[in-house]
Residue frames as a rotation matrix with the C-alpha (Angstrom) as fourth column:
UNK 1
0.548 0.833 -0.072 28.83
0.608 -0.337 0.719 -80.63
0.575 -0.438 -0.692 16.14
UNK 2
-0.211 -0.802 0.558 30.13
-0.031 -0.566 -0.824 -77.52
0.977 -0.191 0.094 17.81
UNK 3
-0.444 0.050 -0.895 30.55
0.867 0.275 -0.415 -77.66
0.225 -0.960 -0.166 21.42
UNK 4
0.543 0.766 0.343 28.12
0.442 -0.608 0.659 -75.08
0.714 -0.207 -0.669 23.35
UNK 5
-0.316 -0.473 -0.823 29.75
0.926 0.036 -0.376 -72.54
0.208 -0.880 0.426 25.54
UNK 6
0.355 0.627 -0.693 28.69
0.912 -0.395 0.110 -69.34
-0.205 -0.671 -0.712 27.53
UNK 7
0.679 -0.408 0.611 29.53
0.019 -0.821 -0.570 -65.66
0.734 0.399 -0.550 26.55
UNK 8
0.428 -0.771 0.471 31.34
-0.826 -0.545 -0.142 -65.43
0.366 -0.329 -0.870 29.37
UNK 9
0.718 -0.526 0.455 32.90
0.331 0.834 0.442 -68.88
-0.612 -0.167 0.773 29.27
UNK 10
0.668 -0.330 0.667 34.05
0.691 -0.057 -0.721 -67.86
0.276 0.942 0.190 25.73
UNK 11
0.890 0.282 0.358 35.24
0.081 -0.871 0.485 -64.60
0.448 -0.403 -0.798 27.49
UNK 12
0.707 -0.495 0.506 37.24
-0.691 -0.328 0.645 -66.07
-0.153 -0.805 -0.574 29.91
UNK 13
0.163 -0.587 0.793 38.84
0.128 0.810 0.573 -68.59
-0.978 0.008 0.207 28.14
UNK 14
0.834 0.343 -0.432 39.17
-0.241 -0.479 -0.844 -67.11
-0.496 0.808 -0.317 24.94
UNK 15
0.244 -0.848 -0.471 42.71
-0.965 -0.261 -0.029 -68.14
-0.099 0.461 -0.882 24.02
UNK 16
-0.548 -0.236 0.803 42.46
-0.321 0.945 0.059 -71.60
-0.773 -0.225 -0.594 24.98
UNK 17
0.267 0.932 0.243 39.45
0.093 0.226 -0.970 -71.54
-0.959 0.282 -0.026 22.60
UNK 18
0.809 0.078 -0.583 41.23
-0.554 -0.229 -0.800 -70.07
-0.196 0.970 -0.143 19.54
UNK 19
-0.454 -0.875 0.167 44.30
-0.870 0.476 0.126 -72.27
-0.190 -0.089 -0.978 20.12
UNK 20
-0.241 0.200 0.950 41.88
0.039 0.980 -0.197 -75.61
-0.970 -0.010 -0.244 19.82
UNK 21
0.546 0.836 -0.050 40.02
-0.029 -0.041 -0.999 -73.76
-0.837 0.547 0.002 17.23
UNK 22
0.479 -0.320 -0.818 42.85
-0.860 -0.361 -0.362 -73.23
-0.179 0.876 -0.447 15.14
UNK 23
-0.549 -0.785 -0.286 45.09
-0.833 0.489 0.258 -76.23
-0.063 0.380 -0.923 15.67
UNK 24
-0.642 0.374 0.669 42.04
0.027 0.883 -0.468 -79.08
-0.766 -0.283 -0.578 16.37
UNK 25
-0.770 0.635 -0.064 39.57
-0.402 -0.404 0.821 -77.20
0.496 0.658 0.567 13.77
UNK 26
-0.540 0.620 -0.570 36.97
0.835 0.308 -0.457 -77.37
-0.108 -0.722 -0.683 16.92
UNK 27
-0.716 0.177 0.676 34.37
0.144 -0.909 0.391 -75.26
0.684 0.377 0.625 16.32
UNK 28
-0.726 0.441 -0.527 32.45
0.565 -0.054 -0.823 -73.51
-0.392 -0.896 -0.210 19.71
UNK 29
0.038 0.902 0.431 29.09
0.589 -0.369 0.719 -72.30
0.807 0.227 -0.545 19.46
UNK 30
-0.923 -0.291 -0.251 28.97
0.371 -0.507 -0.778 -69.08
0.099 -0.812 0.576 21.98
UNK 31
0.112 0.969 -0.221 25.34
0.748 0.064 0.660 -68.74
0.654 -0.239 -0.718 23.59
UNK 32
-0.817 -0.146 0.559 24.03
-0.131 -0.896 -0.425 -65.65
0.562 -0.420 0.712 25.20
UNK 33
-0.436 0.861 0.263 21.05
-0.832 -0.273 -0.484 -65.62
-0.345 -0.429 0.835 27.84
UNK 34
-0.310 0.106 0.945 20.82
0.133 0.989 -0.068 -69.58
-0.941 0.104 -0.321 26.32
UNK 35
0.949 0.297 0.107 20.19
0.058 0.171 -0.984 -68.16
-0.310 0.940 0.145 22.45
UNK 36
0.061 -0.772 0.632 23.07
0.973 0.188 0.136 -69.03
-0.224 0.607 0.763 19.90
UNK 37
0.564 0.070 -0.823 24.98
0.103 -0.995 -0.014 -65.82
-0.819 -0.076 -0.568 19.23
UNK 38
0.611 -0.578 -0.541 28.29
-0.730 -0.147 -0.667 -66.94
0.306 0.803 -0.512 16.98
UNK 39
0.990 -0.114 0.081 30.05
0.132 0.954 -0.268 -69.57
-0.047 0.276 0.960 16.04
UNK 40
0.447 -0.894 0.004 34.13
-0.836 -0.416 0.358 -69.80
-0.318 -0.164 -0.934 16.80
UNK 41
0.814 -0.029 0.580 35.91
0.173 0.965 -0.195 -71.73
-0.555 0.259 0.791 14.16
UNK 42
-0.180 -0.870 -0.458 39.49
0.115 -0.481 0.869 -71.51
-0.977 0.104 0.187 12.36
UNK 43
-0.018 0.362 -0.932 39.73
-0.719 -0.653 -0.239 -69.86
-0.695 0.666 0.272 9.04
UNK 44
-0.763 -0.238 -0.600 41.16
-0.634 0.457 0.624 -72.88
0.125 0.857 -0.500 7.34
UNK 45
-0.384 0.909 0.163 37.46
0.538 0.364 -0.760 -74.82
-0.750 -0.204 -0.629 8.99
UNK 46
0.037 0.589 -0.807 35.77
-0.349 -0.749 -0.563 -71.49
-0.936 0.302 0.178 7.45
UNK 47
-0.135 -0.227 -0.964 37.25
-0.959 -0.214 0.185 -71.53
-0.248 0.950 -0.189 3.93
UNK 48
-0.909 -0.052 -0.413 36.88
-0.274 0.822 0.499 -75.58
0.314 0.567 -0.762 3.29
UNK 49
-0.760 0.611 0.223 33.58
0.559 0.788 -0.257 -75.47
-0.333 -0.071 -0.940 4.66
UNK 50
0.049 0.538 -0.842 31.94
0.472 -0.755 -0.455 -72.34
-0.880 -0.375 -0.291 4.50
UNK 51
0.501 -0.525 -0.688 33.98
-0.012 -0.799 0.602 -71.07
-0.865 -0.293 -0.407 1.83
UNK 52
0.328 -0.487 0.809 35.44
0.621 0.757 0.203 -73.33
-0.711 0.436 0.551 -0.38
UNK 53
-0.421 -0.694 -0.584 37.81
-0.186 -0.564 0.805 -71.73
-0.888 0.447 0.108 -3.55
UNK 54
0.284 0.863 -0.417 36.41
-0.560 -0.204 -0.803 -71.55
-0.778 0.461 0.426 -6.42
UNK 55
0.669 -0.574 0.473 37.39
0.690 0.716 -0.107 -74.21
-0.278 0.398 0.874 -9.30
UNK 56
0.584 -0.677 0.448 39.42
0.063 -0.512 -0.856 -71.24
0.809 0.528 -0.257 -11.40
UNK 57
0.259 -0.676 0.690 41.44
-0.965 -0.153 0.213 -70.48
-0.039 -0.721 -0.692 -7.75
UNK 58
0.444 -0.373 0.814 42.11
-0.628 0.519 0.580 -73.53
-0.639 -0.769 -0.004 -7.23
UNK 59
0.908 -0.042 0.416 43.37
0.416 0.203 -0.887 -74.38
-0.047 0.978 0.202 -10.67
UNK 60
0.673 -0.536 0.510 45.71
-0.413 -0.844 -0.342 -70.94
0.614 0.020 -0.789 -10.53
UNK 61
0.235 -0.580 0.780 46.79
-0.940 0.068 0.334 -72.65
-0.246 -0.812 -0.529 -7.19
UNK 62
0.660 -0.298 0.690 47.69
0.287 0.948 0.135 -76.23
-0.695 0.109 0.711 -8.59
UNK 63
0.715 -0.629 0.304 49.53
0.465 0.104 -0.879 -74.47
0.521 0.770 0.367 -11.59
UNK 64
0.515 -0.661 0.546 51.75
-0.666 -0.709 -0.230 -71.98
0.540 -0.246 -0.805 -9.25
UNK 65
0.362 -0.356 0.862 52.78
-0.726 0.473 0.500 -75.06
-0.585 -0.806 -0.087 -7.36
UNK 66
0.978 0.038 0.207 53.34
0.181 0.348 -0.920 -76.76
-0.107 0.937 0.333 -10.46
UNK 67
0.610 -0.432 0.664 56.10
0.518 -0.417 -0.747 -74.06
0.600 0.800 -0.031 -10.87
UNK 68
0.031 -0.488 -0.872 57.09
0.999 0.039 0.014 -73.30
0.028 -0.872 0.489 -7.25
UNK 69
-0.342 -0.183 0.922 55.74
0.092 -0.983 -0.161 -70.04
0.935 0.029 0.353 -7.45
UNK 70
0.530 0.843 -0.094 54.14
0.129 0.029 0.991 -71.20
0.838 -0.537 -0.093 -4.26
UNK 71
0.329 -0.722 -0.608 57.42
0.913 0.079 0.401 -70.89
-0.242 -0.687 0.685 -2.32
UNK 72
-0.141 -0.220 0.965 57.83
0.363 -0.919 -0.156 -66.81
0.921 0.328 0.209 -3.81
UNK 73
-0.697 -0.418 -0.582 58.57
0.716 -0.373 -0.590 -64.61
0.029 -0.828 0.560 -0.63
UNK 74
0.549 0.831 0.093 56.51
0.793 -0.483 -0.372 -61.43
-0.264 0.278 -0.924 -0.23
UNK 75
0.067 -0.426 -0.902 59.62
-0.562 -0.764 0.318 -59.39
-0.824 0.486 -0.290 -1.59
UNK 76
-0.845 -0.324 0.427 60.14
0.364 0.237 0.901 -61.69
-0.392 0.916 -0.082 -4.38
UNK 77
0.127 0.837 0.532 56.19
0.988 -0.060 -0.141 -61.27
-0.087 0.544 -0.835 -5.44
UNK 78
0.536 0.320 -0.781 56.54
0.186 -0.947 -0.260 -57.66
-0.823 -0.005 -0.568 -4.53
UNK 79
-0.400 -0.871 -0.285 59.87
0.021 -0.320 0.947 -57.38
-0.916 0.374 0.146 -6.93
UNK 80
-0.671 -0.102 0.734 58.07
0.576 0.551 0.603 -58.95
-0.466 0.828 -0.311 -9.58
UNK 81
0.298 0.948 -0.110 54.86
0.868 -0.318 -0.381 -56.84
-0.396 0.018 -0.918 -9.38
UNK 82
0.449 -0.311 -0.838 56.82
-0.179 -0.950 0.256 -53.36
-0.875 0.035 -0.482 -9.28
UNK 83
-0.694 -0.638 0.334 58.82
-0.003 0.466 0.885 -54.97
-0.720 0.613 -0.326 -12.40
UNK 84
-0.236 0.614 0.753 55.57
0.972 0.157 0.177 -55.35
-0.009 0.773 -0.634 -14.50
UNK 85
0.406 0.528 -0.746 54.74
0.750 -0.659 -0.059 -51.95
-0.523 -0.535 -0.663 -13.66
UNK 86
0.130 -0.655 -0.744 57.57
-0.357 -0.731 0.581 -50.66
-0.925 0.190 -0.330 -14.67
UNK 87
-0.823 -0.549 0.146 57.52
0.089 0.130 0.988 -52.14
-0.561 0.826 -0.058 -17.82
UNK 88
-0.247 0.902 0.355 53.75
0.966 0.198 0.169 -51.24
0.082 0.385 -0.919 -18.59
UNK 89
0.774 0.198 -0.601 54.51
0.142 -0.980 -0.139 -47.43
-0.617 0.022 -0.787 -17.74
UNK 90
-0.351 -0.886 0.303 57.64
0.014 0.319 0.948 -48.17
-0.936 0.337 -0.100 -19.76
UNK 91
-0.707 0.299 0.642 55.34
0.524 0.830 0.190 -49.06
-0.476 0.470 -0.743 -22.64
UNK 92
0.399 0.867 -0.300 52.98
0.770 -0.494 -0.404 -46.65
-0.498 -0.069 -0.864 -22.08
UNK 93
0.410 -0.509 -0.757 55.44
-0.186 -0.859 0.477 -43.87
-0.893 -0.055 -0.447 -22.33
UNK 94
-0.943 -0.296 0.154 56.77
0.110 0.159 0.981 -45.31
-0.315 0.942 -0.118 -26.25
UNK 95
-0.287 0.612 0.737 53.46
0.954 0.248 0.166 -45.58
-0.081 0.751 -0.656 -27.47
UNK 96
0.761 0.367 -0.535 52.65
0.306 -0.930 -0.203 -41.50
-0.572 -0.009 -0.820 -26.71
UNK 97
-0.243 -0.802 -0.546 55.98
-0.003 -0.562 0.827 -40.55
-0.970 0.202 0.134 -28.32
């Protein structure tokens, strides 16, 4: 049950709020003029409740951990990416000749 708090509770305490929300996965219900306005909850709350991965994602993700591709930097992924590229314009360019 999310806790109930004022727009301008939320407002004024806004950091304390995303700091529970993110590390407690407390989720705050933020009330205007006493009607419900929006709901303040952390993404990883969002995505396993709200959200959930489909089965194929979450497959993809058990096999890349499988293989410790889950531990790829965002230059290693980038290296690889620009690498396929370059061998699919690489490709491209023999098959016109």
């Amino acid at each position: 049950m999310p806790r109930v708090l004022s727009a301008l509770t939320a407002r004024t305490q806004f950091a304390q709020i995303m700091e529970r929300a993110a590390k407690k996965d407390e989720r705050f219900l933020v009330s205007r003029r006493g009607e419900p306005q929006v709901i303040i909850m952390s993404v990883k709350d969002y995505i396993d409740t709200i959200a959930p991965a489909p089965t194929f994602l979450k497959e993809i993700q058990a096999e890349a951990k499988r293989k410790g591709l889950d531990k790829l930097s965002m230059r290693e992924i980038d290296a690889v990416i620009a690498s396929v590229r370059r061998k699919g314009r690489d490709k491209k360019l023999k098959s016109k000749k």
